[in-house]
C-alpha positions in Angstrom: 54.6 -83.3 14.0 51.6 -83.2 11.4 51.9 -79.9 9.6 50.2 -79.3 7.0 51.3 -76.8 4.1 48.5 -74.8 2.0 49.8 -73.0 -1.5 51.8 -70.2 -0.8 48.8 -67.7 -1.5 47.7 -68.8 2.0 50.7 -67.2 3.2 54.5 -67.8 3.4 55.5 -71.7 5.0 57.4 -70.4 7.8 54.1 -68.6 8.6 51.9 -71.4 8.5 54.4 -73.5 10.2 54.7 -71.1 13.3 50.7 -70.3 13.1 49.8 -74.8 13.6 52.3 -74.9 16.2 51.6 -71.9 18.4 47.5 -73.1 18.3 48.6 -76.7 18.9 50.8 -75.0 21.7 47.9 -73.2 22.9 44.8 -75.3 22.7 47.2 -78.1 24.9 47.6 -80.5 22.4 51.1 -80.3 22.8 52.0 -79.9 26.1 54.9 -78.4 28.1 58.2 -79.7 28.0 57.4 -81.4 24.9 60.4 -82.2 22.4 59.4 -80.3 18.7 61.5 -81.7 15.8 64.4 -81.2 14.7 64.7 -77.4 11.6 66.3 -80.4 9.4 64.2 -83.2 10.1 60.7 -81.3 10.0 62.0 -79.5 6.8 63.3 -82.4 5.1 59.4 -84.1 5.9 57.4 -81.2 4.8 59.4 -80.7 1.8 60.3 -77.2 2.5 63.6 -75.5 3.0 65.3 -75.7 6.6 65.4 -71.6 7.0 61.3 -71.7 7.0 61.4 -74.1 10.0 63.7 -71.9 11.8 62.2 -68.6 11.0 59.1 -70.2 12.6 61.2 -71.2 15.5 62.9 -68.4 15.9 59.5 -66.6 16.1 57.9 -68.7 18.4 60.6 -68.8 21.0 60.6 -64.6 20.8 56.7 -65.3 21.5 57.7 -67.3 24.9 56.5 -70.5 23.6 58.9 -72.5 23.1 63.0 -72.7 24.4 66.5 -73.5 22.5 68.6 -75.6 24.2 72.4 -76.1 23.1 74.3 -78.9 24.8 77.9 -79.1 23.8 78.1 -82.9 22.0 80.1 -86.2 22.7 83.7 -85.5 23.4 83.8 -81.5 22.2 81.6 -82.7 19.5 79.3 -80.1 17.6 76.7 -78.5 19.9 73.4 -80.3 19.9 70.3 -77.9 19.6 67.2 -79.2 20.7 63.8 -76.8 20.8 61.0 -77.8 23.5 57.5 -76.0 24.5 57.8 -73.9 27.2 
């Protein structure tokens, strides 16, 4: 996902994270059912720390827009969370 990140005196990165997604969300340029990255993946591209991705996430699933799904993994493995537009 191409996010980009303005200095923090355009607000915190977990804000500006949530704000490109929700109008990408909302203008249709990603549509429903559509996979989002990964808290650690989209954090480790952007630079940021992982909690910013998952505040954002966190916010924009209490906003109805997207949905958290856990899968338990492989074998009893660790559970698998994967985050989707709604």
């Amino acid at each position: 996902m191409d996010i980009e990140l303005k200095p923090l005196s355009e607000g915190p990165v977990y804000l500006q994270v949530r704000t490109q997604i929700e109008a990408r969300i909302r203008s249709q340029q990603v549509s429903a059912g559509a996979s989002l990255p990964a808290p650690a993946a989209l954090a480790q591209q952007l630079g940021v720390d992982k909690g910013e991705i998952q505040r954002a996430y966190y916010e924009l699933e209490h906003a109805g827009l997207i949905v958290k799904t856990t899968t338990r993994g492989f074998l009893g493995g660790k559970d698998v969370i994967k985050y989707s537009v709604k």
